[in-house]
PQR file with spaces between the fields and no chain letter, atoms N, CA, C, O and H, PARSE charges and radii, in Angstrom:
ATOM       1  N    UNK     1      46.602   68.070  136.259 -0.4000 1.5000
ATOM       2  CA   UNK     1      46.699   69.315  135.510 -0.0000 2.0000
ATOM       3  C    UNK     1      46.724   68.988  134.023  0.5500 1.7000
ATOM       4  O    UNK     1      47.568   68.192  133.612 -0.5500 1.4000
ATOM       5  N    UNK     2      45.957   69.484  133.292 -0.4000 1.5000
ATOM       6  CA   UNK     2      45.667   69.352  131.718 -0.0000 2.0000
ATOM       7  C    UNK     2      46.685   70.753  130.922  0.5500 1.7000
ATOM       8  O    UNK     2      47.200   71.567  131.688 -0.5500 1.4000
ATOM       9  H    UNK     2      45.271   70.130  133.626  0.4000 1.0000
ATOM      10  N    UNK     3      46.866   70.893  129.560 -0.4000 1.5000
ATOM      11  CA   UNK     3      47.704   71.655  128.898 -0.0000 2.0000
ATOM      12  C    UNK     3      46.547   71.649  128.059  0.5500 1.7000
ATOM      13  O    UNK     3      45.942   70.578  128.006 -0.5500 1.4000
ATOM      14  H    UNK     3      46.447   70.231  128.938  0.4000 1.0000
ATOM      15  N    UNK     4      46.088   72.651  127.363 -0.4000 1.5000
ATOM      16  CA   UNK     4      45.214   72.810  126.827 -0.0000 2.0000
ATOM      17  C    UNK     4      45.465   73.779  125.063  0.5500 1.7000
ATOM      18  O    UNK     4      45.944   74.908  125.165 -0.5500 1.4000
ATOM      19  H    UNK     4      46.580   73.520  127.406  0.4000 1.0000
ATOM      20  N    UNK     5      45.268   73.481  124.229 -0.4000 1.5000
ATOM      21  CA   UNK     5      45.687   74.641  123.151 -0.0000 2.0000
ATOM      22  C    UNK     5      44.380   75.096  123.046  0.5500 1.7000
ATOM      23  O    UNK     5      43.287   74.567  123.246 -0.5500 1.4000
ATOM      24  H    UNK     5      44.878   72.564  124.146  0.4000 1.0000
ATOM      25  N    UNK     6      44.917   76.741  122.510 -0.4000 1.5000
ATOM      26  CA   UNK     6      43.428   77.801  122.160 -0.0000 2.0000
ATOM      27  C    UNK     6      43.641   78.140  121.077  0.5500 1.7000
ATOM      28  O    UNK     6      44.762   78.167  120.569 -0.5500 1.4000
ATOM      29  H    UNK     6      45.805   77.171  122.348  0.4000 1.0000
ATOM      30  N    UNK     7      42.293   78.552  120.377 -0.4000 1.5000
ATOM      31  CA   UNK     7      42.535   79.465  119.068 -0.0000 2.0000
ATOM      32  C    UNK     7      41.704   80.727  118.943  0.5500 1.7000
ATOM      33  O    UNK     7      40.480   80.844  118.878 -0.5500 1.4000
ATOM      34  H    UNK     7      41.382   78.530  120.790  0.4000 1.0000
ATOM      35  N    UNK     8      42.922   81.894  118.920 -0.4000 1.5000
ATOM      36  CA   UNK     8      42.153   83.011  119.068 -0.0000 2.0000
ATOM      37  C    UNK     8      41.978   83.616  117.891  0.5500 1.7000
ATOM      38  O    UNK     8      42.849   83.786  117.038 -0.5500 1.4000
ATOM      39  H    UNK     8      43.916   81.799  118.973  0.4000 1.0000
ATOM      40  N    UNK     9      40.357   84.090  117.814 -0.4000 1.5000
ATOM      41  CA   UNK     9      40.409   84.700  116.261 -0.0000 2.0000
ATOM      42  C    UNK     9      39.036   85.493  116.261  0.5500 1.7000
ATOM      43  O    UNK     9      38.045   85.224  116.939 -0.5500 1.4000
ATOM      44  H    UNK     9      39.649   83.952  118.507  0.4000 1.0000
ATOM      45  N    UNK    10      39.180   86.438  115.433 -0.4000 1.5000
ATOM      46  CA   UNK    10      37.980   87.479  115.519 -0.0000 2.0000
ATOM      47  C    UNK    10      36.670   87.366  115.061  0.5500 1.7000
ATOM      48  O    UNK    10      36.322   87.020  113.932 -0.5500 1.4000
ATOM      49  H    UNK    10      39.986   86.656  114.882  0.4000 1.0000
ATOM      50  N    UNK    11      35.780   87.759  116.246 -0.4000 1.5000
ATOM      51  CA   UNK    11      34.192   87.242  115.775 -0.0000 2.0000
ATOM      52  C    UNK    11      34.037   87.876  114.122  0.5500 1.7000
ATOM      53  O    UNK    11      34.749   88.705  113.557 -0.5500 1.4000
ATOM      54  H    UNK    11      36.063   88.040  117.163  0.4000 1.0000
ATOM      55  N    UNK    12      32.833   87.140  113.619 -0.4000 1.5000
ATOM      56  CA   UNK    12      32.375   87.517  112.195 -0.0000 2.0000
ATOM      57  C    UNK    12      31.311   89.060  112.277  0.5500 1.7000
ATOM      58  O    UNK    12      31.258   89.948  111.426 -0.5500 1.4000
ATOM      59  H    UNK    12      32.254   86.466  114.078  0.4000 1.0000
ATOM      60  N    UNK    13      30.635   88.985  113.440 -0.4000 1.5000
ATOM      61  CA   UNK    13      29.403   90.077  113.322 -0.0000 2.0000
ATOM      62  C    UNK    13      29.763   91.117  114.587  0.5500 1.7000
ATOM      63  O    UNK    13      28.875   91.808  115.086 -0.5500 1.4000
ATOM      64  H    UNK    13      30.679   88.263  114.131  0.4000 1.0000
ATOM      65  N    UNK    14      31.021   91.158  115.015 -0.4000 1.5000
ATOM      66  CA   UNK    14      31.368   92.354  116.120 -0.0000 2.0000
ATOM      67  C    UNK    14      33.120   92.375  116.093  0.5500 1.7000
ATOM      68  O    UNK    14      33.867   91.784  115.314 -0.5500 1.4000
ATOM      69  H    UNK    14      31.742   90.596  114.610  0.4000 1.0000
ATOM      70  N    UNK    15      33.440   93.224  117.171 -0.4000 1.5000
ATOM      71  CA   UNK    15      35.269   93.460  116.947 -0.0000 2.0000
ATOM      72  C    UNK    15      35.717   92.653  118.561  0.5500 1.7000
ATOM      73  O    UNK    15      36.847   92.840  119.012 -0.5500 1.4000
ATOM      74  H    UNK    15      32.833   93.704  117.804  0.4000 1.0000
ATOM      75  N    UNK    16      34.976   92.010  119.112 -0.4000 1.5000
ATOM      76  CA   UNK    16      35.604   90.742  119.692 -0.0000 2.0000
ATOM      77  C    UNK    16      36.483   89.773  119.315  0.5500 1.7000
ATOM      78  O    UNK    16      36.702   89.525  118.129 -0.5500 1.4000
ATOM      79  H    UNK    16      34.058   91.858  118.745  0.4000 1.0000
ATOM      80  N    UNK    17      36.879   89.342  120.001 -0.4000 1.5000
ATOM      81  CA   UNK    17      38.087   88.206  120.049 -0.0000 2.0000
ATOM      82  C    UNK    17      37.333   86.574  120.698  0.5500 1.7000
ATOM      83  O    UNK    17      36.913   86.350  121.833 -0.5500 1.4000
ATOM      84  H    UNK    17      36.701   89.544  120.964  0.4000 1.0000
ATOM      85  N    UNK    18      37.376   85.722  119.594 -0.4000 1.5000
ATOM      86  CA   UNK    18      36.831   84.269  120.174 -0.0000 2.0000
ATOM      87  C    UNK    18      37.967   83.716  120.551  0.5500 1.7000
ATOM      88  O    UNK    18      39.012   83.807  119.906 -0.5500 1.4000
ATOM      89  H    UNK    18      37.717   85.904  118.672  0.4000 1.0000
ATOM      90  N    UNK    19      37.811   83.011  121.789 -0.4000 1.5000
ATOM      91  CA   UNK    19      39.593   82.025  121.927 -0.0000 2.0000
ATOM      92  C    UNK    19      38.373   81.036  122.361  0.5500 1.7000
ATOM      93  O    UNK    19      37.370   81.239  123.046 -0.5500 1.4000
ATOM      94  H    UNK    19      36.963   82.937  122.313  0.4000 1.0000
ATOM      95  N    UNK    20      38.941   79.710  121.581 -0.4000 1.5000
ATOM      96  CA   UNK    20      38.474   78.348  121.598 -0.0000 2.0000
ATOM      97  C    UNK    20      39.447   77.090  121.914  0.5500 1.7000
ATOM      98  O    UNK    20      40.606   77.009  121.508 -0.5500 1.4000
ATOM      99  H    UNK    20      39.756   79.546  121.025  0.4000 1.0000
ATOM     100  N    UNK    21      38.710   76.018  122.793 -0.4000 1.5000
ATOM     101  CA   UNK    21      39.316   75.325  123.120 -0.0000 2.0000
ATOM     102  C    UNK    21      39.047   73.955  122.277  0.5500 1.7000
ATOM     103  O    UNK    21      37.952   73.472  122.565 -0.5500 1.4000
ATOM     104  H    UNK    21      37.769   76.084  123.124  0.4000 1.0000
ATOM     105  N    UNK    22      39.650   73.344  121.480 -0.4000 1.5000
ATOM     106  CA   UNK    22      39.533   72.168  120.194 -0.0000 2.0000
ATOM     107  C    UNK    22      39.555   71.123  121.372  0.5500 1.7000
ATOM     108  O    UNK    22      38.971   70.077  121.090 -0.5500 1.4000
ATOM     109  H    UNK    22      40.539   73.737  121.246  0.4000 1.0000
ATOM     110  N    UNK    23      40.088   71.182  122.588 -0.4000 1.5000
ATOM     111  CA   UNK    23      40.104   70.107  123.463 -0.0000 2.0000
ATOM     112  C    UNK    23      38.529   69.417  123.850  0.5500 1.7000
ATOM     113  O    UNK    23      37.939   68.397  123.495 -0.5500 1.4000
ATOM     114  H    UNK    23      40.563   72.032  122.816  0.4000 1.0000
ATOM     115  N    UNK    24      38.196   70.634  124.829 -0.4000 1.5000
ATOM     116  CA   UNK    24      36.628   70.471  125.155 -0.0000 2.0000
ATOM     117  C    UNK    24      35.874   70.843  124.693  0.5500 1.7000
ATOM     118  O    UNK    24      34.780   70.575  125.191 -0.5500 1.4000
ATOM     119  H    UNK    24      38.676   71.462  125.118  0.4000 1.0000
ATOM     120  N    UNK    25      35.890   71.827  123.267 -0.4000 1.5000
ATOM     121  CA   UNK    25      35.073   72.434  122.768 -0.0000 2.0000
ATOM     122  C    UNK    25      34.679   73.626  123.485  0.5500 1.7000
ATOM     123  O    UNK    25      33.636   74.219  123.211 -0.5500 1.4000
ATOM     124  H    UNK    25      36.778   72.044  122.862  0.4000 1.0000
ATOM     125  N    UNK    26      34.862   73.711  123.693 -0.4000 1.5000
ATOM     126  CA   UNK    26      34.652   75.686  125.298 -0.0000 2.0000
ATOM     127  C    UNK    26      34.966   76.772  124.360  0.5500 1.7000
ATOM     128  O    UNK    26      35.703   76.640  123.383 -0.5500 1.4000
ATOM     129  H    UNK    26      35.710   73.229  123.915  0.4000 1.0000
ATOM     130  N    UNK    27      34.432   77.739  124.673 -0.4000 1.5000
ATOM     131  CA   UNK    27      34.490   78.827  123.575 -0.0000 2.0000
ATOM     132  C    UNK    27      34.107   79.917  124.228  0.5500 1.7000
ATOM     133  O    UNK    27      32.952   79.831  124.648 -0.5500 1.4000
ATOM     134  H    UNK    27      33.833   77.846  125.467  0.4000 1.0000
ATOM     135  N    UNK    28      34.945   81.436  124.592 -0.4000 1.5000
ATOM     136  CA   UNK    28      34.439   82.295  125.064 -0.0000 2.0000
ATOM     137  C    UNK    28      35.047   83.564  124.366  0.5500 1.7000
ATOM     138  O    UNK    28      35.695   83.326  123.347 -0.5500 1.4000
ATOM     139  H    UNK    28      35.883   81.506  124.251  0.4000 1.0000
ATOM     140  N    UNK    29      34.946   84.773  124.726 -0.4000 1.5000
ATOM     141  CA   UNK    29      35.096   86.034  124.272 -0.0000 2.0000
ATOM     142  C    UNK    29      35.748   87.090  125.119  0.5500 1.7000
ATOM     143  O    UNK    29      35.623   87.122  126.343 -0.5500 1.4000
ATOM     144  H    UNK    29      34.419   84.967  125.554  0.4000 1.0000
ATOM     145  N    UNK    30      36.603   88.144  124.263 -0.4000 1.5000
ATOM     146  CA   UNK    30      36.889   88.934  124.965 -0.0000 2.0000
ATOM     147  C    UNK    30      37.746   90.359  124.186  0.5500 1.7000
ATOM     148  O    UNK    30      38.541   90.224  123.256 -0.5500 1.4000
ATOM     149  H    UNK    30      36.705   88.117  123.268  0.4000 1.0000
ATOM     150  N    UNK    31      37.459   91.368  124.660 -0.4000 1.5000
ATOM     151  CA   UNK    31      38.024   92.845  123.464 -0.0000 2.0000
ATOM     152  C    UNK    31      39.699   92.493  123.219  0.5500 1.7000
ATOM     153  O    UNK    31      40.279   92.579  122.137 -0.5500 1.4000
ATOM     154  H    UNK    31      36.813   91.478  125.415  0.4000 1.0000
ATOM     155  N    UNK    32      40.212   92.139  124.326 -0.4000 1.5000
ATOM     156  CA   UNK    32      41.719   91.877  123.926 -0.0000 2.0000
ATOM     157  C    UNK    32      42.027   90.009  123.745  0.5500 1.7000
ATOM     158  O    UNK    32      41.188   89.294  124.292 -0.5500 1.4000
ATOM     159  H    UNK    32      39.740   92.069  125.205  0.4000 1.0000
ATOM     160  N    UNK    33      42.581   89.678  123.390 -0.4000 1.5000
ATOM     161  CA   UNK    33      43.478   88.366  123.097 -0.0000 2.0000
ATOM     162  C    UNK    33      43.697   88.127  124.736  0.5500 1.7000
ATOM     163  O    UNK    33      42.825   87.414  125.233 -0.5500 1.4000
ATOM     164  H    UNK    33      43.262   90.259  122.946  0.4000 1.0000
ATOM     165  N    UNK    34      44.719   88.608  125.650 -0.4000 1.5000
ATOM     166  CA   UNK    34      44.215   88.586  126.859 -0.0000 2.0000
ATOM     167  C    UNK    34      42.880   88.150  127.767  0.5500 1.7000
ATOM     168  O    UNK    34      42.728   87.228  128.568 -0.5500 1.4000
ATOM     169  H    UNK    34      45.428   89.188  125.246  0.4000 1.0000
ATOM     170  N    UNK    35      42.315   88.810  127.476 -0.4000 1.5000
ATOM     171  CA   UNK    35      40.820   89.103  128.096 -0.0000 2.0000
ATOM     172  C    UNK    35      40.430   87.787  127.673  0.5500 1.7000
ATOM     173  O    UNK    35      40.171   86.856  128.436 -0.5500 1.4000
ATOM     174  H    UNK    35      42.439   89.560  126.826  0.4000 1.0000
ATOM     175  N    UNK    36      40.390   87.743  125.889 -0.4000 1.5000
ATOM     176  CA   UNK    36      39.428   86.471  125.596 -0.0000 2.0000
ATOM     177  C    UNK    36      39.862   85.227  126.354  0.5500 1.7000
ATOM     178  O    UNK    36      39.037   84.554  126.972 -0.5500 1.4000
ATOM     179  H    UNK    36      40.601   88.499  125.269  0.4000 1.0000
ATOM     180  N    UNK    37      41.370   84.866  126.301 -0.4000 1.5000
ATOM     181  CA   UNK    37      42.351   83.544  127.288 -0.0000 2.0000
ATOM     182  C    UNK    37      41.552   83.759  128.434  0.5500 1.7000
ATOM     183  O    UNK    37      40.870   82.771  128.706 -0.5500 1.4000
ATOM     184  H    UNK    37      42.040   85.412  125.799  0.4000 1.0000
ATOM     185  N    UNK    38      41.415   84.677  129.164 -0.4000 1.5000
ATOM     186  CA   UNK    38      41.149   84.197  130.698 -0.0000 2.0000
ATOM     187  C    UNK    38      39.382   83.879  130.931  0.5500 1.7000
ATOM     188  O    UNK    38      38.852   83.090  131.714 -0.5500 1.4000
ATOM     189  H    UNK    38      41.969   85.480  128.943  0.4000 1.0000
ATOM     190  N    UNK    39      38.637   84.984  129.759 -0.4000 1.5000
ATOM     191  CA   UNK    39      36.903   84.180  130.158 -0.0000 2.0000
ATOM     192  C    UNK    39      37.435   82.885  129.510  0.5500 1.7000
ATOM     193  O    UNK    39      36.840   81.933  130.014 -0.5500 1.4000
ATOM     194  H    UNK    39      39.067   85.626  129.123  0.4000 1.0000
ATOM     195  N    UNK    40      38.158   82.566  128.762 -0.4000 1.5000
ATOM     196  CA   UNK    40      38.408   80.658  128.233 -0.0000 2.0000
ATOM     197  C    UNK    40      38.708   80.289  129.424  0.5500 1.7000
ATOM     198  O    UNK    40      37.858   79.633  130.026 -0.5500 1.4000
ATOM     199  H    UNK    40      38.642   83.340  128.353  0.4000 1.0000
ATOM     200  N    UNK    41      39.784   80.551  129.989 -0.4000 1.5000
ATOM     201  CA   UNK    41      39.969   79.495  131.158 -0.0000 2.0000
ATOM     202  C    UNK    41      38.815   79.482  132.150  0.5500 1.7000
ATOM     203  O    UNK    41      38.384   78.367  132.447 -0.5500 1.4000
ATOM     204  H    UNK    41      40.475   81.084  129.500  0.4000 1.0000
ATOM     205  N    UNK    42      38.277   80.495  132.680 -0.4000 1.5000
ATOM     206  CA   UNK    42      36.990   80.292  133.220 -0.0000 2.0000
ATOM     207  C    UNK    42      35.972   79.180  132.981  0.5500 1.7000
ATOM     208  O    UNK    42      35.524   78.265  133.673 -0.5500 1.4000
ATOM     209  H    UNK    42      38.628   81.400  132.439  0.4000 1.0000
ATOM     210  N    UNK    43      35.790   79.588  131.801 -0.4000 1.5000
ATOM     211  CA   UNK    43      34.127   78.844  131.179 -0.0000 2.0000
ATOM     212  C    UNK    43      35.295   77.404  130.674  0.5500 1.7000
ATOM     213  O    UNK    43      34.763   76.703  129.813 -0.5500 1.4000
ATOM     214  H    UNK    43      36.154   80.330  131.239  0.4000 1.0000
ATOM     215  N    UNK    44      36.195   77.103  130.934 -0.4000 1.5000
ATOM     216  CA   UNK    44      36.544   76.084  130.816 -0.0000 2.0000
ATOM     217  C    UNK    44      36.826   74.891  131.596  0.5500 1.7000
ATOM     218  O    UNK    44      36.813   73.693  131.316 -0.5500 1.4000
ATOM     219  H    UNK    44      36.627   77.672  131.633  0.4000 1.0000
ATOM     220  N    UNK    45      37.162   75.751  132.976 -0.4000 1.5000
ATOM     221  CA   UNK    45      36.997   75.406  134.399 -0.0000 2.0000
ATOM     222  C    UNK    45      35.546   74.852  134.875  0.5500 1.7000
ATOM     223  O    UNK    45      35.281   74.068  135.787 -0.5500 1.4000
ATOM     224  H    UNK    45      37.172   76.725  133.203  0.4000 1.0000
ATOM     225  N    UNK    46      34.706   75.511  133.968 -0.4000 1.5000
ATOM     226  CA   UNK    46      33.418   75.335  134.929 -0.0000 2.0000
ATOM     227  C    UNK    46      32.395   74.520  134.164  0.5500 1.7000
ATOM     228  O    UNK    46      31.276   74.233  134.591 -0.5500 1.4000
ATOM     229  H    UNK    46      34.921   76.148  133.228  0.4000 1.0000
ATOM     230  N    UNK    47      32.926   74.156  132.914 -0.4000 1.5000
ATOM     231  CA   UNK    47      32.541   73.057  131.737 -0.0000 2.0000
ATOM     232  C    UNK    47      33.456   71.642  132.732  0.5500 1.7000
ATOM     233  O    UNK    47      32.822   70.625  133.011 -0.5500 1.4000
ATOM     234  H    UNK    47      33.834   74.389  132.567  0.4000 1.0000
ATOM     235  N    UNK    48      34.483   71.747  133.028 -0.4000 1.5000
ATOM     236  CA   UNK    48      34.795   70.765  133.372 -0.0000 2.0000
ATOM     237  C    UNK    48      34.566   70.098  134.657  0.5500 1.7000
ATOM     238  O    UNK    48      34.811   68.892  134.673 -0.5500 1.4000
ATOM     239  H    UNK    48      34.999   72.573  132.802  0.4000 1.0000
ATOM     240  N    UNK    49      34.251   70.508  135.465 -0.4000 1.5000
ATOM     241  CA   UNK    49      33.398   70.103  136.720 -0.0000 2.0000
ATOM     242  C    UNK    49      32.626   69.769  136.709  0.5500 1.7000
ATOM     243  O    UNK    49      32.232   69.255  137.756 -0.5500 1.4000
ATOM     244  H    UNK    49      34.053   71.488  135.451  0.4000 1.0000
ATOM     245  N    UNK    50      31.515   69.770  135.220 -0.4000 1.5000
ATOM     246  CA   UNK    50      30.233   69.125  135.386 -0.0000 2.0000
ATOM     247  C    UNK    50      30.968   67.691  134.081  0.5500 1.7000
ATOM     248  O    UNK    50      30.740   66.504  134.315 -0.5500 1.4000
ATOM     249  H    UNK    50      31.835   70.188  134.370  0.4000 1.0000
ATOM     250  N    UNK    51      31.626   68.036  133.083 -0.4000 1.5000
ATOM     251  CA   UNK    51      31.899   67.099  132.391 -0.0000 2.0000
ATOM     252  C    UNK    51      33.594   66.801  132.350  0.5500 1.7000
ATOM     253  O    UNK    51      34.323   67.102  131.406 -0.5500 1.4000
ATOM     254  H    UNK    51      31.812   69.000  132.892  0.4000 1.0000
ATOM     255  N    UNK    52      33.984   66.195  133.501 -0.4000 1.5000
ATOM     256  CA   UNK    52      35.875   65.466  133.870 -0.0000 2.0000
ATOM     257  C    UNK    52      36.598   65.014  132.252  0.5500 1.7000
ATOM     258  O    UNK    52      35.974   64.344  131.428 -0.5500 1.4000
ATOM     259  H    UNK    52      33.391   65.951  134.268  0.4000 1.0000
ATOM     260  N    UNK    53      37.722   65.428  132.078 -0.4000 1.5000
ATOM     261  CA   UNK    53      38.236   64.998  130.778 -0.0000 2.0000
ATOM     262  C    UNK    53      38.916   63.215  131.147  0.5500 1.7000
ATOM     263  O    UNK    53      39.508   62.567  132.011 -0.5500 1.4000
ATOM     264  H    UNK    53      38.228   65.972  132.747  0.4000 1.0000
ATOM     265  N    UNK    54      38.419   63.126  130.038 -0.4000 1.5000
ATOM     266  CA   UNK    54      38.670   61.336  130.055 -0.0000 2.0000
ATOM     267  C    UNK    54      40.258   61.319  130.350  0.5500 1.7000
ATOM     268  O    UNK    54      40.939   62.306  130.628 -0.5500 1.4000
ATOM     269  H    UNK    54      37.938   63.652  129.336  0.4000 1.0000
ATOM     270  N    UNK    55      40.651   60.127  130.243 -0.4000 1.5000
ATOM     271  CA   UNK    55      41.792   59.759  129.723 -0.0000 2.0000
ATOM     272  C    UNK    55      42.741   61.001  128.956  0.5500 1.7000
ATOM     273  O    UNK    55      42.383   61.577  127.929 -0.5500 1.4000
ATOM     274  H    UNK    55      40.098   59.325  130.017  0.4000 1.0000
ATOM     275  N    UNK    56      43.820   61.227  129.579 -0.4000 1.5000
ATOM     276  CA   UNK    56      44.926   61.866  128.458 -0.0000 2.0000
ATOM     277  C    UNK    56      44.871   61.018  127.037  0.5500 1.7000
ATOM     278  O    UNK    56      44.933   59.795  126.915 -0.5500 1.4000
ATOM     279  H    UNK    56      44.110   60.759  130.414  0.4000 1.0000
ATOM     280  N    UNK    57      44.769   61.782  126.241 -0.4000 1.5000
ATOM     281  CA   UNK    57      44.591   62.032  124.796 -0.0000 2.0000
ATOM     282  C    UNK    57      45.895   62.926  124.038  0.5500 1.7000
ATOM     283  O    UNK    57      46.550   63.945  124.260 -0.5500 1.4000
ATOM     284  H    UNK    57      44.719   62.776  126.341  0.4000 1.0000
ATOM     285  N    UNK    58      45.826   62.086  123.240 -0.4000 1.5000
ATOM     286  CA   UNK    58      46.797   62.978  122.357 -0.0000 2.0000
ATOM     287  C    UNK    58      46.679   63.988  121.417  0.5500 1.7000
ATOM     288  O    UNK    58      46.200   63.590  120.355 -0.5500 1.4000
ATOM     289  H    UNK    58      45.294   61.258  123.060  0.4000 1.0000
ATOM     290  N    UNK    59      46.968   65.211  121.461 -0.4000 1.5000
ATOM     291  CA   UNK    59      46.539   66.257  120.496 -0.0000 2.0000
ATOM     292  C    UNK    59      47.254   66.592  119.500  0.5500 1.7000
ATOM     293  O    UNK    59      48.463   66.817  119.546 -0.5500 1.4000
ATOM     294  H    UNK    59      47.357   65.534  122.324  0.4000 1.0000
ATOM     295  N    UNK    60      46.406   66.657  118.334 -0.4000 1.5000
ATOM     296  CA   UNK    60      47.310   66.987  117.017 -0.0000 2.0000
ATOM     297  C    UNK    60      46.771   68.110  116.193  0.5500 1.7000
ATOM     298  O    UNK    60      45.873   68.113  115.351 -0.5500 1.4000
ATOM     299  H    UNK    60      45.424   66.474  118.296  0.4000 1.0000
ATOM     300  N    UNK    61      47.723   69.284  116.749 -0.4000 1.5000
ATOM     301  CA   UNK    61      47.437   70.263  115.796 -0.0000 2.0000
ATOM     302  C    UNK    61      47.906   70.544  114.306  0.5500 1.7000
ATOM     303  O    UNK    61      49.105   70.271  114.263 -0.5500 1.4000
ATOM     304  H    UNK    61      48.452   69.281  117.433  0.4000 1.0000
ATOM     305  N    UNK    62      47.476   70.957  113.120 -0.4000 1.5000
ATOM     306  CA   UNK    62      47.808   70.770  112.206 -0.0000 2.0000
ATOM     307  C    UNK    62      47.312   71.814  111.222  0.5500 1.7000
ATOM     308  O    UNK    62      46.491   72.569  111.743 -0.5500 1.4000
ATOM     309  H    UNK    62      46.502   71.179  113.155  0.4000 1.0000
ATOM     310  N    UNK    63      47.596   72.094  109.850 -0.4000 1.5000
ATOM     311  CA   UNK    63      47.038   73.100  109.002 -0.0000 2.0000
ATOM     312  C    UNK    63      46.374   72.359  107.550  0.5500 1.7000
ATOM     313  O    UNK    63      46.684   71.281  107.044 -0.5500 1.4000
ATOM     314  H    UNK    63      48.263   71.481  109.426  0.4000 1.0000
ATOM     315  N    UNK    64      45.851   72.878  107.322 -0.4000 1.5000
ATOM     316  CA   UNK    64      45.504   72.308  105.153 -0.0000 2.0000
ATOM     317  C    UNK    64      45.974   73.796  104.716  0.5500 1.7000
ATOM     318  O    UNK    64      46.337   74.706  105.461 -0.5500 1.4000
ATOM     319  H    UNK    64      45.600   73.754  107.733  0.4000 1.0000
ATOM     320  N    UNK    65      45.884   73.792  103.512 -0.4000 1.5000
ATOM     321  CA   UNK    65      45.592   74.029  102.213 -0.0000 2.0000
ATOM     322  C    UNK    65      43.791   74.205  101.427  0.5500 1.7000
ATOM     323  O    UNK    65      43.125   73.206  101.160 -0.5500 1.4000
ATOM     324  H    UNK    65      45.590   73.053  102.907  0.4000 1.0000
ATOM     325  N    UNK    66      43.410   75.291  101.238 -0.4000 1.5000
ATOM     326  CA   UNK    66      42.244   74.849  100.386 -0.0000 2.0000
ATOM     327  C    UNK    66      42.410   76.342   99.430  0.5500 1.7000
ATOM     328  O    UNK    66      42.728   77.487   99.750 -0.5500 1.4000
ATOM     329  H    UNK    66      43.952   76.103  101.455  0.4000 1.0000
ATOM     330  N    UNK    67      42.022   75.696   98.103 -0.4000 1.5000
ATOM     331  CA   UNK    67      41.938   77.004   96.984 -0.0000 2.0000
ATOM     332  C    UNK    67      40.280   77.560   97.120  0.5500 1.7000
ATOM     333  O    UNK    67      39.474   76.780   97.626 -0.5500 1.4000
ATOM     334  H    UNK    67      41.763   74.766   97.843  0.4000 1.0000
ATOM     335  N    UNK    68      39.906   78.637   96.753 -0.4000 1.5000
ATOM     336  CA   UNK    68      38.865   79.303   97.793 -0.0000 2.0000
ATOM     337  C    UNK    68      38.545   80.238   96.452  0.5500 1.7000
ATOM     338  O    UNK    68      39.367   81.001   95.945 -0.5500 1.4000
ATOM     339  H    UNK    68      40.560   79.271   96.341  0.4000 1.0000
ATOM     340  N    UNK    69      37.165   80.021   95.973 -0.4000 1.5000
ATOM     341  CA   UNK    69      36.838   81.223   95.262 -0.0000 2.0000
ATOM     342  C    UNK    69      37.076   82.194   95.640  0.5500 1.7000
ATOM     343  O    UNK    69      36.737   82.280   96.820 -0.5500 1.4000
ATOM     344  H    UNK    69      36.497   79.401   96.385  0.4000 1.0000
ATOM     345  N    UNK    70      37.839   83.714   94.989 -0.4000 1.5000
ATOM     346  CA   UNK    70      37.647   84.853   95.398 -0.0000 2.0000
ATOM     347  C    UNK    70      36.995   85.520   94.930  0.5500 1.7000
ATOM     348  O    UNK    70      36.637   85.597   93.755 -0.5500 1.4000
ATOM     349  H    UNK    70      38.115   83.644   94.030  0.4000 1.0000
ATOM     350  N    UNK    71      36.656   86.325   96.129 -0.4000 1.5000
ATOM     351  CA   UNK    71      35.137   87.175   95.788 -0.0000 2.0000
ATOM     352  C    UNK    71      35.349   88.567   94.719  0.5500 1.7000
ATOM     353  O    UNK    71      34.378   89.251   94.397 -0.5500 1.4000
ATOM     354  H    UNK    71      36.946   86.262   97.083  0.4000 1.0000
């Protein structure tokens, strides 16, 4: 059994919800935060049956800082 972190955040060109997986790279959609987690676990399930996660790995989530022209 794997532990997986997501990041949910709103498409650029519609009012969907992307939740992404930084683990395997898997990426799916959905109208609620809800919704989007479970097509992730899906299409994440079914990414991984054709490609097995190596070795436990260690994950490091983390933030920056960047100053950002404003528009």
């Amino acid at each position: 059994m794997h532990k997986f972190s997501v990041v949910i955040f709103p498409d650029a060109e519609s009012d969907w919800l992307v939740a992404y997986s930084p683990e395997t790279g898997t990426a799916s959609q959905g109208k609620t935060p809800a919704k989007a987690l479970a097509n992730l676990k899906e299409a994440t399930g079914l990414y991984l049956q054709e490609f097995p996660m190596p070795k436990k790995r260690r994950t490091v989530l983390t933030a920056f800082t960047l100053k950002t022209a404003q528009a």
